[in-house]
Phi, psi and omega in degrees: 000327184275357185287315184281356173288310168310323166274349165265000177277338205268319188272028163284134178242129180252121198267021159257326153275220159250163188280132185280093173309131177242164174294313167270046199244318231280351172243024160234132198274117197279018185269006172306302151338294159329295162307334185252351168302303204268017186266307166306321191306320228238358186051024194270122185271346202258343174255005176263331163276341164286358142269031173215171198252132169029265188290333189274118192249150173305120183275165200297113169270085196332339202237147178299332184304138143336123162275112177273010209207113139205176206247171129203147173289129162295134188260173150272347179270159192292117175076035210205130158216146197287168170211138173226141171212157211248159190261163159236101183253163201308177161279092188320300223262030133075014165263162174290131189101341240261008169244167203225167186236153198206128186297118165262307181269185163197094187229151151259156206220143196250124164256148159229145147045038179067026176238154156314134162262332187181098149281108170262141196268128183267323183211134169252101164243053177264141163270117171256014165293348185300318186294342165308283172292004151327283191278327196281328166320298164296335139296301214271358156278347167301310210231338176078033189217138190303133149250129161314129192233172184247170183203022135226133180231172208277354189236162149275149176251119180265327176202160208224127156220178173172162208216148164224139159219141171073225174289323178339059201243166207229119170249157149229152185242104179241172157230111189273359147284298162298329190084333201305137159211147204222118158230137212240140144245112158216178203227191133283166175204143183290321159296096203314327197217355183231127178284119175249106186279142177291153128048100160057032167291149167253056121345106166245161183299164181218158155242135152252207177246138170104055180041045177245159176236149181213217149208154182221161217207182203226115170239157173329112151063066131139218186226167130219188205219147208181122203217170188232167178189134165037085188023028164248161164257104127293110186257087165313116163236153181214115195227151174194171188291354186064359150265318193293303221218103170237145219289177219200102197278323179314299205269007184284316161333289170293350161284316185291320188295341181253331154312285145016307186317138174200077188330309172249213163304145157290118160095346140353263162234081175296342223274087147007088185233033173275006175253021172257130170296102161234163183317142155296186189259012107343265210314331204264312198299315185322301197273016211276173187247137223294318180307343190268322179179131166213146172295152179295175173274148179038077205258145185251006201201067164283142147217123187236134202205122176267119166219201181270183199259304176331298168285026185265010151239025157286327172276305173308308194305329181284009175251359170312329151320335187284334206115126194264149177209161204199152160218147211285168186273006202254132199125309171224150193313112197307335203277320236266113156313129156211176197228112218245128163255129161222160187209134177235133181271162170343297198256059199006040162293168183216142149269094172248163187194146167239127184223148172301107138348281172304301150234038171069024174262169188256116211295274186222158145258157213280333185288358161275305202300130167242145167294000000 
């Protein structure tokens, strides 16, 4: 057992150094590999189909992050190797080691006459929530000011893009099946607190929660809704063809209700603590009080995790099959540690809970959350 194990680590071909020749290798020229590495690295569409045959279309990579990486596994069919290929995502925390690779594919892939023949996708696991946190990034090194993101949506959500110009910024949220879109647009706005409407808007008032108000009106193919938070304007829209998908002014609500959610004060725990030593997330889930959160009996699905505040819906995405849920960022420091609980029942219910590392209260829960 141990010999085979030791011959299959020996046939990982890394297409960034040199190539490891195999026996069921030996008639595909990796430096093709090479090349189709860096036509993804480079997203270049006109050199990745002169490297497929026609018929063969690339499959889609949901997410924006650079493929920084790729491998390939020896098949057993004749002229076919696995190919994995890793995300290189940036450096959050501005340290030396502090970036990571992340599998965005998993495909087998067929060569003829040194062209692709045939991809089959074995696992698409790209997050396109990346593009979120990306972009949203990328304001707030602009401007210095958090946006607000939702983390609930009225649809699944397949892709995420989003663009800024000048103070502006823009996300969209699709089901690119559906027709569907969730769009977050905000700005600064000069009025702190009173919302300025154009002219014979038909704009009606809404209350939301933790007493902010806004209005929401009837737009082309669906609605929107529109609110100030921290000297900005949001312009919520939520559109689809009224056939695939038709929009829900009821479920427009509950997104701004979630851009919103905020357990405690904004700034709570502003405070940076990642270089503090606390207890795993066993030990803690251990001294937890039952009332505060306990996993179901016989769960098909525990997750107990020490993380970053950033990273907790990175952690929540591994439950999506379940149905998706997210909660928002806005309130606390992305470096401030927490400790993210989730539990799935047999018949797929879920519990999920978050709590501050330092002092162990507890950020949000499910019973906030909507799905």
């Amino acid at each position: 057992m141990k010999k085979k194990i030791l011959i299959i680590m020996f046939f990982v071909v890394s297409v960034l150094g040199t190539p490891l020749p195999t026996k069921a290798e030996t008639s595909i020229n990796h430096r093709f590999f090479r090349e189709f590495a860096r036509a993804l690295h480079d997203r270049d569409v006109s050199k990745l189909n002169s490297m497929t045959e026609p018929s063969v279309k690339i499959p889609e990579i949901r997410e924006d992050t650079p493929i920084g990486g790729l491998e390939t596994l020896p098949s057993p069919h004749k002229n076919t190797l696995v190919m994995i290929g890793s995300f290189q995502d940036d450096c959050f925390d501005n340290r030396p080691g502090g970036c990571a690779r992340r599998i965005a594919f998993i495909w087998e892939v067929s060569i003829k006459n040194n062209k692709i023949s045939k991809i089959k996708v074995v696992s698409d696991v790209a997050n396109p929530h990346m593009n979120e946190l990306i972009i949203t990034k990328e304001y707030k090194e602009k401007f210095n000011k958090e946006i607000l993101v939702p983390f609930y949506f009225p649809f699944k959500m397949t892709h995420v893009t989003g663009k800024i110009s000048g103070e502006k910024i823009n996300l969209y949220y699709k089901n690119v099946k559906l027709k569907s879109v969730l769009q977050i647009e905000a700005e600064p706005t000069a009025t702190a607190d009173e919302l300025i409407l154009p002219k014979r808007n038909r704009y009606k008032p809404v209350a939301l929660i933790k007493n902010y108000k806004g209005v929401i009106g009837k737009i082309p193919a669906g609605y929107e809704l529109i609110f100030l938070s921290d000297k900005m304007k949001y312009n919520v829209k939520l559109t689809g063809d009224n056939k695939n998908y038709k929009p829900n002014s009821d479920e427009l609500i509950k997104v701004a209700n979630s851009l919103l959610f905020v357990k405690e004060p904004r700034g709570m725990y502003s405070e940076e603590n990642s270089d503090r030593k606390y207890q795993d997330a066993d030990s803690f889930y251990r001294s937890l009080d039952k009332k505060e959160y306990v996993e179901f009996k016989n769960a098909k699905l525990n997750i107990r995790e020490k993380t970053s505040f950033e990273n907790v819906n990175q952690v929540l995405s591994r439950t999506e099959q379940y149905g998706e849920v997210r909660i928002s960022r806005d309130g606390a420091h992305p470096k401030r540690q927490v400790y993210v609980f989730v539990s799935v029942s047999q018949d797929g219910k879920r519990k999920m809970v978050v709590f501050d590392a330092e002092s162990g209260d507890k950020i949000s829960d499910s019973r906030n959350w909507e799905e």
